[in-house]
Residue, then its C-alpha position, 0 to 999 in steps of 0.5 A: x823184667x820177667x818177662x825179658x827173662x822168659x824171652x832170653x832164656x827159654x829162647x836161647x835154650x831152644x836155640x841152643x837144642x834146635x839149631x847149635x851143633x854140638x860134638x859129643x863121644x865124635x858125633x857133630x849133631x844137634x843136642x835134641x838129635x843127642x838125647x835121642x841118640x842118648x836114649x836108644x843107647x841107655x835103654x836099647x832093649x825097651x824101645x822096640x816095646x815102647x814104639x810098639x806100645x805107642x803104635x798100639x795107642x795110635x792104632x786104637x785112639x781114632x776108634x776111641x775118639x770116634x773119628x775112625x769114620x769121618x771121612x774115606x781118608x781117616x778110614x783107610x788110615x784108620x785101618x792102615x794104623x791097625x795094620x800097622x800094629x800087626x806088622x809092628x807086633x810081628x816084628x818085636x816078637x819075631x813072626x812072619x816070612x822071611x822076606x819080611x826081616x830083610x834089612x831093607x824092609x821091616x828092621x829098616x821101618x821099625x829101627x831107622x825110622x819108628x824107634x827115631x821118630x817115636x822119641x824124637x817127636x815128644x821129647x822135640x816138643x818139650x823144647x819146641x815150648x820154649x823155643x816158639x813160646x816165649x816170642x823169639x817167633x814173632x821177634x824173629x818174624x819181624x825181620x824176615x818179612x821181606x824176605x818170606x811174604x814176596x818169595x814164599x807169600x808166608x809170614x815171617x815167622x815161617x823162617x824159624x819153622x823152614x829153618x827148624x826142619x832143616x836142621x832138626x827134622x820134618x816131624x819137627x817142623x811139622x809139629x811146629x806148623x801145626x802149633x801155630x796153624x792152630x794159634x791162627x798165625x798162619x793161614x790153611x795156605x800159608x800152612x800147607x805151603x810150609x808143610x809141603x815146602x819147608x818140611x823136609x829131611x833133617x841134615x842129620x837124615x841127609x848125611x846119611x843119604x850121603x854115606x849110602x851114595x859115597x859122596x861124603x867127600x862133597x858134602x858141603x856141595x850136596x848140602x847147600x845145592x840141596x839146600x838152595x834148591x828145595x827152597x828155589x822149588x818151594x818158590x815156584x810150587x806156591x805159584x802152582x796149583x794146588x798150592x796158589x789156589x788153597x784157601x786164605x781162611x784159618x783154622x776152624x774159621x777163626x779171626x786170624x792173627x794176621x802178621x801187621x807188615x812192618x816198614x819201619x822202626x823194625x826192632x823197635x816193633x819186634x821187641x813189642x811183639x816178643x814181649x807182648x806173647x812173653x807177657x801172654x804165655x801160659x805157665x812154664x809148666x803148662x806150656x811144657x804138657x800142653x806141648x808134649x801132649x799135642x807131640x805125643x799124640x802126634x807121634x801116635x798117628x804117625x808111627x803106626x802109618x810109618x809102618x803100614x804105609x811104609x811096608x806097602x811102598x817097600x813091598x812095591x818097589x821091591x816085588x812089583x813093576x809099579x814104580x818101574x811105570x811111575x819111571x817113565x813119567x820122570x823119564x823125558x825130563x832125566x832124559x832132557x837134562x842128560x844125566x847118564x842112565x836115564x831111565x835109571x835116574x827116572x826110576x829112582x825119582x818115582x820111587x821116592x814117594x815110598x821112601x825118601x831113603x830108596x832112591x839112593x839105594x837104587x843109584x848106589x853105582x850110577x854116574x856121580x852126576x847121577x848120584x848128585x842130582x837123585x840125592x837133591x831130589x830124594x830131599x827136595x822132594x819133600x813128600x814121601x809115604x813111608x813118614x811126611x804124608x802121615x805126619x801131614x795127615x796127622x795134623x789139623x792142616x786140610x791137605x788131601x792125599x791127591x793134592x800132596x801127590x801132585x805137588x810130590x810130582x812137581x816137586x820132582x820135576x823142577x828138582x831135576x831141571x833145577x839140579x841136573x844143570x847145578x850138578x854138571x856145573x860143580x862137579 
């Protein structure tokens, strides 16, 4: 009985935070996007010192741990996290040039994305406890499975975590993948593919994409195109290297807890395995540390990245030609599906691997097909340097800075071809 208890009420207030929208003060989100917003209106004056405070902790736990040097990637981003303290402490404490405080810039990074990410994540963890603890993933599991393995080749229980990064955010599924990449429920394949496919901006971030393009008026269509399609390009991303080729081992070369395909007596099976995991759980308490420990030390690799790795792609798009070049490797394939102002549309697409948000600031006036298509690819796109490929690298999945490269460039590529046709279509 205790242990049916544990299933329906820790799930359905995981459920409840995650995924149901709720109205508060005029604000249609999710309850964990209304704490957060909660917080920064509570306290507004502590969080910059907080975010800093955490950048600080970020920037000096790989030296304290001793793994600044392990390899070229965790020493670069060792140094980027140190950077990162730098520019964060110049922007609490209000030092540096003038181009630095630009709206686009600094306060953009610190504000928009630090501060959110800096809450989101450990409080996000607190619930995610409850929602993948108690055995609503391998309930749920049971019956997605034909859906996920033949489309996506991941197990069923991937359908909570693409479902929870659309709805809450990356950092969030993320945070999820890597809990149950570490568990052994998914493979270094399975795992990435979920990481680099599913991870996207929330819907909450996509509204705001919206507002900035002016397409507000059409948003159920950009939201379910947008939708549809990142899912149709994660289909075909896993069938492409790098992701067909990666490894089928698990985490740290562990046994592996293979999901058993289930064939019949499907709600018979997936009552057993909730109640099995509701039985197997750690203490209410424990679970709640064990999670937000992991969250918080997550968020501590992140946000420093954010704000170096961030800075440095907004520095390029806004002072230097580099993702002016990067536009004409998009160019042929905005010019083969004819959106208006090609070279324009190009441009935008490279610059999403900056920042998700800059294609948009740069098509502001373009066509609205233009418009359309670039505010599908800046979600469906996925990979971006300013947040995801620091989340990614934060956690224990075996991804490489070049390989998240390459699939940001297909992710791209098929977006367009994909998008372009759909948007002259509807609109």
């Amino acid at each position: 009985m205790l242990n049916v208890m544990k299933f329906f009420v820790f799930s359905a207030i995981g459920i409840f935070v995650f995924f149901v929208p709720v109205t508060i003060n005029d604000k249609s989100s999710i309850m964990l996007d209304h704490f957060v917003s909660f917080i920064q209106t509570a306290v507004p004056r502590a969080l910059p010192y907080y975010a800093l405070l955490v950048i600080l902790l970020g920037a000096v736990y790989p030296f304290y741990k001793n793994t600044w040097n392990k390899d070229k990637v965790t020493l670069v981003f060792s140094i980027l996290k140190v950077i990162g303290f730098v520019a964060g402490a110049m922007f609490v404490f209000n030092v540096g040039p003038k181009w630095f405080f630009d709206p686009d810039m600094a306060p953009f990074l610190y504000n928009k994305l630090v501060i959110s990410v800096g809450l989101l994540v450990p409080i996000g963890s607190v619930f995610l406890a409850l929602l993948v603890g108690y055995g609503l993933l391998e309930f749920v599991g049971i019956f997605m499975q034909p859906v996920m393995r033949p489309v996506w080749r991941t197990p069923g229980r991937s359908a909570v975590d693409a479902v929870a990064s659309f709805v809450g955010s990356y950092s969030i599924g993320l945070l999820i993948t890597n809990r149950v990449f570490k568990e052994g429920k998914y493979s270094i394949k399975e795992a990435a593919i979920i990481a680099t496919g599913f991870s996207t901006v929330s819907a909450t971030f996509m509204i705001v994409v919206a507002k900035t393009l002016d397409i507000m008026n059409i948003w159920n269509a950009y939201f379910w195109v947008t939708f549809i399609v990142t899912f149709i390009v994660t289909a075909i991303t896993v069938r492409i290297w790098p992701l067909s080729k990666m490894s089928e081992s698990y985490y740290q070369d562990m046994e592996g807890d293979q999901e058993i395909l289930i064939k019949k007596d499907r709600v018979k099976t997936a009552w057993k395995e909730a109640m099995i995991t509701a039985s197997q759980s750690p203490s209410f308490g424990k679970n709640i540390w064990d999670n937000l420990k992991d969250g918080f030390i997550m968020t501590m690799g992140i946000l420093p990245s954010i704000m170096s790795v961030g800075l440095l792609g907004l520095i390029l798009a806004e002072f230097t030609p580099v993702f002016d070049w990067l536009g004409y490797i998009f160019y042929p394939f905005t010019a083969l599906v004819q959106l208006p102002e090609p070279m324009l549309a190009a441009k935008a697409s490279a610059v999403g691997i900056a920042e998700m948000f800059l294609p948009a600031l740069l098509v502001t006036e373009a066509a609205l097909v233009t418009k359309f298509v670039i505010g599908v690819v800046s979600v469906s796109s996925i990979i971006f340097f300013s947040a995801v490929v620091p989340c990614i690298l934060s956690t224990e999945i075996p991804l490489t800075i070049g390989q998240l490269v390459v699939i940001w460039f297909e992710r791209v590529v098929l977006t367009i071809l994909i998008a372009a046709p759909i948007a002259y279509l509807i609109l």
